[in-house]
C-alpha positions as CSV (number, residue, x, y, z in Angstrom):
1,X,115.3,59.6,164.5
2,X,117.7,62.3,166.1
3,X,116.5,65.9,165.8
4,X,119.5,66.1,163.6
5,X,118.3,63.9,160.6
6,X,114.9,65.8,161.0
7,X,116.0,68.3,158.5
8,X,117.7,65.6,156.3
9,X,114.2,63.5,156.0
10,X,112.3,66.5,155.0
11,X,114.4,67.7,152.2
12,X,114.5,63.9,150.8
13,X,110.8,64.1,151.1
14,X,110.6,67.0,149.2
15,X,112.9,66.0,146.5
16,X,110.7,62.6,145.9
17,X,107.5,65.1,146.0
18,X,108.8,67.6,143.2
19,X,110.5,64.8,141.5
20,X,107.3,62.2,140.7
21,X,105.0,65.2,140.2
22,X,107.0,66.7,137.7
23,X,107.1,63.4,135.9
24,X,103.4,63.1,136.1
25,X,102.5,66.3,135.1
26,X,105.0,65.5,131.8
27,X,103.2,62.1,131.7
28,X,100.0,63.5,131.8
29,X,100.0,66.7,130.9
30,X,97.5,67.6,133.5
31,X,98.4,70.2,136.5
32,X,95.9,68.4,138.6
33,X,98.1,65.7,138.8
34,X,101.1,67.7,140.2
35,X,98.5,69.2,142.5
36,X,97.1,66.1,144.0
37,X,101.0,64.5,144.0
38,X,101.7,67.4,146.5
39,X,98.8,67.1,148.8
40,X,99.5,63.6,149.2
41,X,103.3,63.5,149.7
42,X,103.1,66.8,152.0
43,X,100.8,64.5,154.0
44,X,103.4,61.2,154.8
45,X,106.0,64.5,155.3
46,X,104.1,65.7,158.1
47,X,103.1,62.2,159.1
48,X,106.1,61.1,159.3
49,X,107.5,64.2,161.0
50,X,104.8,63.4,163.7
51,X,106.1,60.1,164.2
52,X,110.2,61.1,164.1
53,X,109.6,63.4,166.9
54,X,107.2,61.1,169.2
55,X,109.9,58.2,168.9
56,X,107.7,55.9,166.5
57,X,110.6,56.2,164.2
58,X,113.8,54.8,165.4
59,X,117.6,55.0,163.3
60,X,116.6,50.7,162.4
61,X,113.2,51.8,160.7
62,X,115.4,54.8,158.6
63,X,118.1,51.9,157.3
64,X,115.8,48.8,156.6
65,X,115.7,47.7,153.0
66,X,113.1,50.4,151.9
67,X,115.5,53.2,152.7
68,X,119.3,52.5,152.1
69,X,121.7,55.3,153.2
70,X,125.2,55.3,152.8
71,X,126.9,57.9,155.4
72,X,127.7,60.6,152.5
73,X,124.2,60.4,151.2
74,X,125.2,59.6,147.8
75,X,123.3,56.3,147.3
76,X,119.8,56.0,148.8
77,X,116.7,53.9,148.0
78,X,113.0,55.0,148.7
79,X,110.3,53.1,148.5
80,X,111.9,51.8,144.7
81,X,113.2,55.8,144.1
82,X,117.2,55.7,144.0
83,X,118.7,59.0,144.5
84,X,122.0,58.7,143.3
85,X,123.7,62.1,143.6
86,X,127.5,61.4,142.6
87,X,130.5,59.6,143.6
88,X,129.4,56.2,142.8
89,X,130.7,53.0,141.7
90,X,129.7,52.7,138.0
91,X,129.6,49.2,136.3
92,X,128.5,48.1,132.7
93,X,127.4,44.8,131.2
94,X,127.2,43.6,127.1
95,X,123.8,42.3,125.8
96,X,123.9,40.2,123.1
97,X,120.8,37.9,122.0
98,X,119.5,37.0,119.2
99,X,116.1,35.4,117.7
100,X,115.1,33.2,115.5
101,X,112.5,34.4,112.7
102,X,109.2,32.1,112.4
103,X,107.0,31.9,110.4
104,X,104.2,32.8,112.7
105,X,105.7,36.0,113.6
106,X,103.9,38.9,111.9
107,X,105.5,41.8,114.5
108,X,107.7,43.1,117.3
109,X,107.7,45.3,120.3
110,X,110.7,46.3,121.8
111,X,110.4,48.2,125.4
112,X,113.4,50.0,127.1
113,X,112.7,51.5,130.7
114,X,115.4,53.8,130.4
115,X,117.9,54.0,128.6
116,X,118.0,55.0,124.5
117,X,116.7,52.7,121.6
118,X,118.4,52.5,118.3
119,X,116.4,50.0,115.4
120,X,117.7,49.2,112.0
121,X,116.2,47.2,108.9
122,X,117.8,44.9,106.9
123,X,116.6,42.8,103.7
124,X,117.2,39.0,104.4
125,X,117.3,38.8,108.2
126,X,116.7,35.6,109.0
127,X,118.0,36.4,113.5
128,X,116.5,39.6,115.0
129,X,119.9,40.7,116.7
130,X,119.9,42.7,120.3
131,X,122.9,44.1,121.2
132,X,124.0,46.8,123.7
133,X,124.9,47.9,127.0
134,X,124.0,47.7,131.1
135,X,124.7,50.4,132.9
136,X,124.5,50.8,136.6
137,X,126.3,53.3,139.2
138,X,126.0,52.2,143.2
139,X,127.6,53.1,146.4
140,X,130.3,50.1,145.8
141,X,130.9,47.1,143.9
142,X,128.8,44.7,145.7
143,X,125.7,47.1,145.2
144,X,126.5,47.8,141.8
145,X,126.5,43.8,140.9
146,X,122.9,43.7,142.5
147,X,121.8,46.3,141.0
148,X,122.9,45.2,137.3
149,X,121.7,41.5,137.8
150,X,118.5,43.1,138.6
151,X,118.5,45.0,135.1
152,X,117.3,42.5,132.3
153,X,116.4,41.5,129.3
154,X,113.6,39.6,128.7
155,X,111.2,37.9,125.8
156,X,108.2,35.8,124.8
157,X,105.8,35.8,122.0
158,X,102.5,36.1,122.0
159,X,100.6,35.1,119.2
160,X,102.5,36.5,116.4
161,X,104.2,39.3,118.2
162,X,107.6,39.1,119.9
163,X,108.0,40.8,122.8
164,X,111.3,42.4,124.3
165,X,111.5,44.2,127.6
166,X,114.5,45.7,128.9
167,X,114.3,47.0,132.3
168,X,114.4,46.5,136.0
169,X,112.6,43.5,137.4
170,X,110.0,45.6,139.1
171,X,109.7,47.8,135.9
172,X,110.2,51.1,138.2
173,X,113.2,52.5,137.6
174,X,112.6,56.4,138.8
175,X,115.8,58.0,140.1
176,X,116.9,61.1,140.8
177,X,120.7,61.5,139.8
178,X,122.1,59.0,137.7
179,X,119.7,56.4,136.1
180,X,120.2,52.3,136.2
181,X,119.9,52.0,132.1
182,X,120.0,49.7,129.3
183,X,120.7,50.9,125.4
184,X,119.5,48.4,123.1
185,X,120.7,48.3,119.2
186,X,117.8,46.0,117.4
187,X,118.6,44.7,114.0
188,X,115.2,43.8,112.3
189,X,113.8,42.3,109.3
190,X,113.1,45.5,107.3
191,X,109.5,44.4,106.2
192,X,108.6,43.6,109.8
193,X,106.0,45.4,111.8
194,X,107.0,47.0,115.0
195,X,106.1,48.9,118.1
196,X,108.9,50.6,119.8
197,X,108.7,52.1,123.4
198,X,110.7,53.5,126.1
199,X,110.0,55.2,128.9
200,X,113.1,57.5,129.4
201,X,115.2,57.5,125.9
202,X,115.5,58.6,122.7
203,X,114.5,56.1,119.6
204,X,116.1,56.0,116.5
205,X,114.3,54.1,113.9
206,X,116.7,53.8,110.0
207,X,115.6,51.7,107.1
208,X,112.3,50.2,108.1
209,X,109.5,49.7,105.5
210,X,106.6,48.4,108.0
211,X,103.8,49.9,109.8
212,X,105.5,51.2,112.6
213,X,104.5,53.2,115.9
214,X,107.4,55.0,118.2
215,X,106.2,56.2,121.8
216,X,108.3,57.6,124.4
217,X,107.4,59.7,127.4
218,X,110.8,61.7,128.1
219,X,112.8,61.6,124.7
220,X,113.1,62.4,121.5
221,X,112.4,60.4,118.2
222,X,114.1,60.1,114.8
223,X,113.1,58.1,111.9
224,X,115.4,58.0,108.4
225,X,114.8,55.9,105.2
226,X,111.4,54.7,106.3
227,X,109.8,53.6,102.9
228,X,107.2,51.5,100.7
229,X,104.1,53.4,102.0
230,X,103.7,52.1,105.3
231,X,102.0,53.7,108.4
232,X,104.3,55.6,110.7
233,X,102.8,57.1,114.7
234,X,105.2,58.8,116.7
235,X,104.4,60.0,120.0
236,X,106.4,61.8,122.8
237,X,105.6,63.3,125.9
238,X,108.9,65.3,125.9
239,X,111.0,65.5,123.5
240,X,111.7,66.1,119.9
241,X,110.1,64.4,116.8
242,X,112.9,64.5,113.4
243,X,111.7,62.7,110.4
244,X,113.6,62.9,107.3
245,X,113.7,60.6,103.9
246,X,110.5,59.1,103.7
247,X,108.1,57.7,101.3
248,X,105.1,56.7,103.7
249,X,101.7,56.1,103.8
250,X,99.8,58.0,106.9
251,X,102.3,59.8,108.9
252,X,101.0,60.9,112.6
253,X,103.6,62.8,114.7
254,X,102.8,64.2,118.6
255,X,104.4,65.7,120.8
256,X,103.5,67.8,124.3
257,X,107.0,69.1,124.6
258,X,109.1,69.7,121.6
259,X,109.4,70.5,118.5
260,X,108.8,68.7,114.7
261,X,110.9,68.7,112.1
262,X,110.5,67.1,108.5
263,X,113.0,67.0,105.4
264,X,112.1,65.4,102.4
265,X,108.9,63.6,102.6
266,X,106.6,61.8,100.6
267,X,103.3,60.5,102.5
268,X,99.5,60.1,101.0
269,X,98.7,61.9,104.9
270,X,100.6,64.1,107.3
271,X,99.6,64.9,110.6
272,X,101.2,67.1,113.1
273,X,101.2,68.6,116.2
274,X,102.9,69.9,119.3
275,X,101.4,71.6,122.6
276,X,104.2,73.4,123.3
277,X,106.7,73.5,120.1
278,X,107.5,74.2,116.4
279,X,106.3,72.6,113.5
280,X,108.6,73.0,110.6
281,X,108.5,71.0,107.2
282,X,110.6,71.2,103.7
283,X,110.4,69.3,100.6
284,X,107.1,68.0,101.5
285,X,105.5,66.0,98.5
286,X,102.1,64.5,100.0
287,X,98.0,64.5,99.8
288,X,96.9,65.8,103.2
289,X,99.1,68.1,105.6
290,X,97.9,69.2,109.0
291,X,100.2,71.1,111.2
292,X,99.2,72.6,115.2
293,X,100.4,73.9,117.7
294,X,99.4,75.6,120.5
295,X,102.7,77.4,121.7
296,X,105.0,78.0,118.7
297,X,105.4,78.4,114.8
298,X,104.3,76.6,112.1
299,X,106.4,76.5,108.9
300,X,106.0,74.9,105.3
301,X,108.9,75.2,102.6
302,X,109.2,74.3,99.3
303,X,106.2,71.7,99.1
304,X,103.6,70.2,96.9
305,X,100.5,69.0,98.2
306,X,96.9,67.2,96.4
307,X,94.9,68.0,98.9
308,X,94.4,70.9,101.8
309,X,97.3,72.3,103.9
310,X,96.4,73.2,106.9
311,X,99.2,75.4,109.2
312,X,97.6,76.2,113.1
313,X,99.0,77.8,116.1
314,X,97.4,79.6,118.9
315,X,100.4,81.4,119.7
316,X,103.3,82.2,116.8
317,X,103.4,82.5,113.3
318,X,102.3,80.6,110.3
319,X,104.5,80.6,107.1
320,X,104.3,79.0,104.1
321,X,106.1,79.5,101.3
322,X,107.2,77.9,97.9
323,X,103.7,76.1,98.4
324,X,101.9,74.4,95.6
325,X,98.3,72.8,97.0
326,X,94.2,73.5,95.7
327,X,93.4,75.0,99.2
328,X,94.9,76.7,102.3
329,X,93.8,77.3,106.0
330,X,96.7,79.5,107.7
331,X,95.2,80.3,111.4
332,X,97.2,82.3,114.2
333,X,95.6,83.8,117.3
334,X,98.9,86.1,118.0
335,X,101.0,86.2,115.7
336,X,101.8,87.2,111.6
337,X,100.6,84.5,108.7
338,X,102.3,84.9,105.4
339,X,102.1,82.8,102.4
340,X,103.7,82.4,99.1
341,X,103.2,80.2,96.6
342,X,100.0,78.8,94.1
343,X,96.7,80.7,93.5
344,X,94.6,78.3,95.6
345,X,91.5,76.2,92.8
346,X,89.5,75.5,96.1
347,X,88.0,78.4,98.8
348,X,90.7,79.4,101.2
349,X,91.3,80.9,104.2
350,X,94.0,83.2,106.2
351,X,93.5,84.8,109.2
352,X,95.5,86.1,112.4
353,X,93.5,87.6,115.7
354,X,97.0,89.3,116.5
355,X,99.3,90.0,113.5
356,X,99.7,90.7,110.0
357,X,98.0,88.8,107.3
358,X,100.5,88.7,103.7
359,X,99.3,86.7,100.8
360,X,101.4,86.3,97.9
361,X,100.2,84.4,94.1
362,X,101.4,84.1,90.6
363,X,100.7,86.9,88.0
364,X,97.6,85.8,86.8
365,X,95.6,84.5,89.8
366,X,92.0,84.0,89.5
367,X,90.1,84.0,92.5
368,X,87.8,86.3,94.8
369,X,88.6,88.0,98.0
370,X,87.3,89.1,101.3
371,X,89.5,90.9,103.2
372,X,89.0,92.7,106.7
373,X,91.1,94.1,109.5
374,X,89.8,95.4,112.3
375,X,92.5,97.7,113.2
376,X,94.7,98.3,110.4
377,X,94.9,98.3,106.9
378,X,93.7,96.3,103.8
379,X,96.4,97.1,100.8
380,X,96.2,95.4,97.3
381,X,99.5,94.9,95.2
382,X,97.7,93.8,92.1
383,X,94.8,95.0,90.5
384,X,91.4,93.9,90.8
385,X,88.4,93.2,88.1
386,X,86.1,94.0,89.7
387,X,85.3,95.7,93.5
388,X,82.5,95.4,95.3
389,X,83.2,97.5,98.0
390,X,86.5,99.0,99.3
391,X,87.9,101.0,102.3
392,X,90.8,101.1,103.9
393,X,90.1,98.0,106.3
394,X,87.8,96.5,104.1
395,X,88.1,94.6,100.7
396,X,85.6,92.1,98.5
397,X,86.1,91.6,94.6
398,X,87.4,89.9,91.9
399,X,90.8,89.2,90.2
400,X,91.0,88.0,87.0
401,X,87.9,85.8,85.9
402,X,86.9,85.1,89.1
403,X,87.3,81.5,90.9
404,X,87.5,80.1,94.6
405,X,87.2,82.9,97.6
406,X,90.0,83.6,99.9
407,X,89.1,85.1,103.2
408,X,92.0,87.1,104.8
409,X,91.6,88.6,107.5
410,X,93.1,90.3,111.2
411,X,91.7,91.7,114.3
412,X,94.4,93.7,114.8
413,X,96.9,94.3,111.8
414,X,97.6,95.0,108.4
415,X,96.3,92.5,105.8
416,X,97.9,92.5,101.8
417,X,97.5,90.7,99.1
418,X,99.8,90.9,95.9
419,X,102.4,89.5,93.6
């Protein structure tokens, strides 16, 4: 290697290095990944420096079939890492299979490496139906025909499940640039049970009424019309969750990056919950509902619920209004909580380390209340019973007849309870 191409092997070292610990760390969601990534691929930099500049390394060793370099840099392959940077020759391919239905099979799982994932239920489906789309981009024609017979599509079932994997042959497709990809539209017995993956995509799930699970681990997912009570887990590592039209049984949405968003649901349980995102719900008719966060707001409109709702966030603010449920837990530790709705029949709880506390029921309300603010104010817009004791950061007595206690309270804000 000439002193010249010394620079030119270090920065694609350290565009590999940032690259696969950034994707780790999204994978993972632990920093000790990155970290260790680092070390390790600093090492083989300086290694391989060491042997560059002793002559270990000749211009043949750079351009075997591990390392691919066109003269403009656009189209190189490490070590199964394409960086692809621009001015490329782009080819696409149709995909169009379908499957017969047996009567053995009982589910399905669909896997895309990369590319985006769109799955549709229809009533009397006798063929599961795959259509969609290759798409590679290479340094000419030849390369790009390579690279799209090395994308496929492939299937076998196991026991009752059908398995579909689109990807590369290798199943390592990490590039940097422009991505060899496959979107996939699946057509699917409505009633049948599924598992739908991809690794770098969005999924789109319409119509289904199975027990169905959704993972991807950079992409968002969307589900519409998903009915009769069935199970639905969705899971991303990055990306958006938006769930809209459903009348399910247990509903489990996570994501580490992104936000969640629900419009007209029905569900016997709902459970939420970003590390790094909003959590916003309307229209909610359900038994359960659990919302967290750790990094954003937590929002609840217009919503019935039998049992508890339970809005978290470590850092935002919880609001909940036009809320009809027997008990509340509304936590913040920096930010305001607010709520609006029903006088709660079982003990409740609203509380903010950093931020106001405002509680709003019916003319009416029965119940008891503790309220305390550290620094600030306790202010009452309707009139107790009965008072225990009472300062100005400091409240416990009883409205009305009496009934379930409500703790309200804030380290470091004002706290009010009225009308």
């Amino acid at each position: 290697m000439s002193n010249a191409q010394v620079p030119r092997y270090l920065t694609l070292v350290f565009i590999i290095e940032v690259s696969l610990g950034v994707l780790l760390l999204l994978i993972t969601g632990n920093w000790i990944t990155l970290l260790v990534i680092a070390f390790i691929l600093g090492g083989l930099a300086t290694l391989g420096l060491g042997l560059a500049r002793v002559g270990m390394l000749d211009q043949q060793w750079f351009a075997n079939r591990d390392t691919q370099v066109n003269k403009q840099m656009n189209s190189m392959t490490v070590s199964g890492v394409k960086i692809n940077l621009g001015g490329s020759f782009p080819m696409t391919e149709p995909v169009n299979l379908s499957f017969e239905k047996n009567e053995s099979l009982t589910a399905i799982q669909v896997e895309v490496q990369i590319g985006t994932l769109r799955v549709i239920g229809q009533p009397g489906l006798e063929k599961i139906q795959v259509t969609g789309q290759k798409q590679v981009s290479s340094r000419d024609a030849m390369a790009a025909r390579l690279e799209l017979d090395n994308l496929q599509v492939t299937s076998e079932q196991v026991g009752g499940i059908l398995k579909i994997y689109a990807g590369s042959k290798e199943r390592f497709n990490f590039a940097i640039g422009r991505s060899n990809r496959i979107d996939l539209d699946v057509l699917v017995p409505l009633t049948l049970a599924g598992t739908y993956i991809t690794q770098s995509g969005d999924i789109t799930l319409r119509g289904l009424e199975a027990d169905t699970i959704g993972r991807s681990n950079l992409g968002s997912l969307i589900v519409e019309n998903f009915g009769a009570g069935r199970n639905l887990n969705l899971t991303t590592q990055s990306g958006n969750i938006t769930v809209q039209q459903i009348a399910a049984g247990k509903v489990e949405a996570n994501t580490n990056l992104g936000r969640i968003e629900l419009v007209g649901i029905g569900a016997e349980e709902l459970h939420l919950e970003s590390s790094a995102g909003s959590v916003r719900a309307r229209g909610v008719n359900c038994g359960i509902y659990r919302a967290k966060t750790n990094a954003g707001s937590v929002e609840l409109y217009n919503s019935t619920c039998d049992g508890p709702v339970e809005l978290r966030t470590n850092l935002g603010r919880v609001y909940a209004a036009g809320i009809t449920a027997p008990n509340f837990i509304l936590t913040t530790d920096a930010g305001t909580v607010y709520y609006l709705g029903s006088s709660p029949r079982l003990n409740s709880e609203a509380r903010s380390n950093l931020g106001t506390v405002e509680l709003h029921f019916p003319g009416g309300a029965v119940f008891q209340l503790e309220a305390t603010s550290n620094v600030g104010t306790v202010s009452l817009g309707l009139p107790p019973a009965t008072v225990y004791s009472q300062n100005r950061n400091h409240f416990n007595g009883v409205f009305g007849m009496g009934g379930p206690l409500i703790r309200a309270g804030s380290n470091l804000g004002t706290v009010s309870v009225g009308l």
